[in-house]
N, C-alpha and C positions, 0 to 999 in steps of 0.2 A: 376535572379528571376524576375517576371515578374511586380510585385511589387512595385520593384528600377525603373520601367520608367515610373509609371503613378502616378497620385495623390489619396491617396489613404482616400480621404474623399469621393472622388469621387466614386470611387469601391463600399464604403460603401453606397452611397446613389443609386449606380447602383441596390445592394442586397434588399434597401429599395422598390425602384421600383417595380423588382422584386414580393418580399414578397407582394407588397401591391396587385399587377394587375392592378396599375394605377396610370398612370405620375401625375394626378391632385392631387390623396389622400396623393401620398410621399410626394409631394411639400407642402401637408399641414402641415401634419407630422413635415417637417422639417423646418417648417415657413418662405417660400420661394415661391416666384411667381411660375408658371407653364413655362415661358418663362425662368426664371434663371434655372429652373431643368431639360429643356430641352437641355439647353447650357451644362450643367454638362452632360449627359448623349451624347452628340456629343461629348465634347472635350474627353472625353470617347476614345469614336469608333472611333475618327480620332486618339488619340496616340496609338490604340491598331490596328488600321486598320482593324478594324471588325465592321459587324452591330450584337448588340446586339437585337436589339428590332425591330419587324413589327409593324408597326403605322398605324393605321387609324382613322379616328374618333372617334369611338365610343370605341375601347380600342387597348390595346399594350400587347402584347405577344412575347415572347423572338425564337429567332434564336435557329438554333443549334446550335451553336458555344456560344450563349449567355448563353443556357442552362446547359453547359459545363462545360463554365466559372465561373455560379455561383454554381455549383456542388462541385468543386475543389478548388475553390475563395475564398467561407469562410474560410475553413483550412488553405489556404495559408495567409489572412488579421489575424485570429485569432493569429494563430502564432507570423505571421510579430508582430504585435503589442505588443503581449506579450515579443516578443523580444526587443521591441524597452521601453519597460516597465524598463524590466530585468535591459535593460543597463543606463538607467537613475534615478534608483530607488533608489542609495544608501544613498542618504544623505534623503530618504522621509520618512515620518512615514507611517508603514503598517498600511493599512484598509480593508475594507469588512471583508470577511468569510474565515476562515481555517478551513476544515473538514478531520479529521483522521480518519480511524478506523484499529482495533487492537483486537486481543483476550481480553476476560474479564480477564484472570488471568494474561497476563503482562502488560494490561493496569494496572490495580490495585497496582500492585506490584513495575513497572518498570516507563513506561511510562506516569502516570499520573503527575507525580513529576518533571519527565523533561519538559512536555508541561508547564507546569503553570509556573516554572522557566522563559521560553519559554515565554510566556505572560507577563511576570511580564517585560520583555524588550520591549515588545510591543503593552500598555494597547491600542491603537485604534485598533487591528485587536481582530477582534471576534473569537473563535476556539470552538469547536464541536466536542468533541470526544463520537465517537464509540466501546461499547464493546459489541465484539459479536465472539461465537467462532465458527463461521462459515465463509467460508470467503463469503462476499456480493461481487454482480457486481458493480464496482467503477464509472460503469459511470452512470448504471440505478441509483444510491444511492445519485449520483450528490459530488462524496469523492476527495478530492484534492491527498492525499495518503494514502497506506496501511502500517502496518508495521507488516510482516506475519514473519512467525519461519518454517524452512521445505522447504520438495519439492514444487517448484511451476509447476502448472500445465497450467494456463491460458499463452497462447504463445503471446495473445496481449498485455499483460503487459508489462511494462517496468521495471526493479528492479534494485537496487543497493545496493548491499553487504555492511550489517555495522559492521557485530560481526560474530566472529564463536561462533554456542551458544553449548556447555559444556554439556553431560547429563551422567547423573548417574543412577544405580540402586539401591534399599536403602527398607528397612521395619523398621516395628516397634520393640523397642524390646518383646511386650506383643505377636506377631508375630513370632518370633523367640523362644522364650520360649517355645511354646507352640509345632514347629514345625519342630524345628532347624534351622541351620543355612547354606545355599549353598557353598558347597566349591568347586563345579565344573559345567560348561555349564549343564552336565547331570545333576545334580543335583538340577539347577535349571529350566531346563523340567518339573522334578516330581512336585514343589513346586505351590502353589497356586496363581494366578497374576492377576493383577487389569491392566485393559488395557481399549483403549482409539479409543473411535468410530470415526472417520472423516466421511466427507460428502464422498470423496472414495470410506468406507470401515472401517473394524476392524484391527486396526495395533497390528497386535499377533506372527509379525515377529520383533524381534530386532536385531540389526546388532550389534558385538562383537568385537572389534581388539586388537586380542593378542599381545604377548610381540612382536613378530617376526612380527608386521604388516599384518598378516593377519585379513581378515574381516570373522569372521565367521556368519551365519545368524541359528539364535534359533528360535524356533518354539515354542509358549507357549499357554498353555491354560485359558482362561479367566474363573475366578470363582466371578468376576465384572467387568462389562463393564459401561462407561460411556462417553458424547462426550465432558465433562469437564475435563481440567487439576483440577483446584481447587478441582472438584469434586472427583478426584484420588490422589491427596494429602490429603484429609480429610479423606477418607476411607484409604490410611495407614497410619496414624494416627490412626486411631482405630484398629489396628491388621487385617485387612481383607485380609492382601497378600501382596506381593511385589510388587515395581511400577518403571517405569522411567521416569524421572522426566529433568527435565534444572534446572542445577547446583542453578541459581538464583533463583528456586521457591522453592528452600528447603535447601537454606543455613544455615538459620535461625534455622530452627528445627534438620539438624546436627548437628551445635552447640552445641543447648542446651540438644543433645542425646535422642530428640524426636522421629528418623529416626537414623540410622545407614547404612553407605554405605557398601554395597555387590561386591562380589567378585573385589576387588579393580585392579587386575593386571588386570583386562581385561576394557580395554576406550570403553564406548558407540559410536556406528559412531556417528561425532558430526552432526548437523544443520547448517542453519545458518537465520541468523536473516538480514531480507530485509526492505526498504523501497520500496515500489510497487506501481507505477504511470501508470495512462491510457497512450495510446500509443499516446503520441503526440511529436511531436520536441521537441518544447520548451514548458515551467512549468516559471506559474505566479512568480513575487520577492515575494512575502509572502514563496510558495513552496518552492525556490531554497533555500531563506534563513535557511526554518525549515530543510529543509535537512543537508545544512551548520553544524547547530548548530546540529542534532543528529550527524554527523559524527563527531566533536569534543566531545560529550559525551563520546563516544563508543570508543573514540580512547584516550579519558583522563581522564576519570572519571566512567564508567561504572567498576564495583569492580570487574568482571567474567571471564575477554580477557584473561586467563591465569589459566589452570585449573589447581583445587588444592589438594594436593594427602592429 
């Protein structure tokens, strides 16, 4: 890596250069003669055997090879360092900024609880959680990571599997009273169903896996649509149709036979629940950490990793 042969304070005030368009303003910048920033910027080009920069009097403008370099250079310095971060970082207290975001109904439910636990290990870092049931661009939003449920679509992400997430189908029983009860796929064709808008699209197809492992896919019709989970748990709650639901957003209200689960022989195809990071190498010790710690939640204390008949 090209990196490991030069000094890379140096690179860094190569970039400052650079950025600035002029050898005199970096050297200010960087509270250093114009002769010392010119030595940096040659010991530069003689370890890398390149001329970065055209000189003249009156200003400096980069080579090709310069221009190249600092195209590709930053990724490669940001990296480098956050690597060099990573691996020295463990005995340090995290600082700056953590930013998550996350749907508003598992944040609320799930993930608000964990981050602050989360915090409560590491009052000098700041954290910033996002709820929104859309998913936002992670890098336009400036988000360290996501933590999405479902297919992913964006191919520049990077994601890491933390849970298979569980889903069920379930109504009300004032619901049911009123309308009966589904005792077959057919059966629940005819029935009334509360479904759930994504940025996609209307998901009015659910996928079924019978006894025998087969995946079967229903087709239903929406008599409520909305692009809220929460907002599709509150409407069955109030008898307006059937819904599907992730097992942890209505455990609660099975329980307490607020919700009743539906045609139980048949499993919802599951999900699964991601942490989801811009596409880069390496991820700051704050990230790698929070990651750490969800994937021991999820693997020892999340109540759901095991569905429940």
């Amino acid at each position: 890596m090209i990196l490991l042969i030069m000094n890379t304070d140096d690179f860094q005030f190569f970039i400052r250069v650079a950025d600035c368009g002029s050898l005199s303003k970096a050297a200010q910048e960087a509270n250093i003669s114009v002769s010392v920033a010119s030595q940096r910027i040659q010991r530069l080009e003689s370890t890398l055997k390149l001329r970065l920069f055209y000189r003249t009097t009156r200003k400096i403008t980069l080579t090709d090879e310069g221009r190249k370099l600092l195209d590709f250079g930053r990724y490669w310095l940001d990296d480098f360092i956050t690597l060099k971060d990573t691996l020295t970082a463990r005995d340090k207290p995290l600082t700056g900024n953590l930013r998550v975001t996350t749907s508003a109904t598992f944040g609320i439910k799930i993930l608000t609880k964990v981050i602050a636990n989360f915090a409560l290990l590491h009052p000098t870092l700041n954290i910033y959680l996002d709820l929104n049931d859309q998913n936002i661009d992670l890098i336009e939003h400036g988000m360290d990571l996501a933590i999405r449920i479902g297919k992913l679509n964006d191919s520049s992400l990077v994601a890491k599997p933390l849970m298979t997430n569980h889903r069920l189908i379930c109504a009300a029983p004032s619901y049911l009273n009123q309308y009966g009860m589904p005792h077959s796929i057919e059966d629940l064709q005819q029935h009334r169903c509360i479904l759930q808008q994504h940025q996609n699209g209307l998901t009015d197809h659910w996928q079924l896996i019978d006894q025998k492992r087969t995946v079967v896919d229903v087709h239903l019709k929406a008599y409520f649509t909305t692009n809220s989970g929460e907002a599709i748990r509150q409407a069955a709650l109030q008898g307006l149709g059937i819904s599907n639901h992730s097992r942890w957003h209505v455990a609660d209200d099975l329980e307490q036979g607020h919700l009743i689960e539906l045609l139980p022989e048949y499993q919802i195809e599951p999900t699964t629940i991601y942490a989801v990071f811009p596409n880069r190498q390496f991820r700051q010790p704050k990230t790698e950490l929070f990651l750490s710690y969800l994937q021991n939640y999820f693997k020892h204390e999340y109540p759901w990793n095991i569905r429940k008949n």
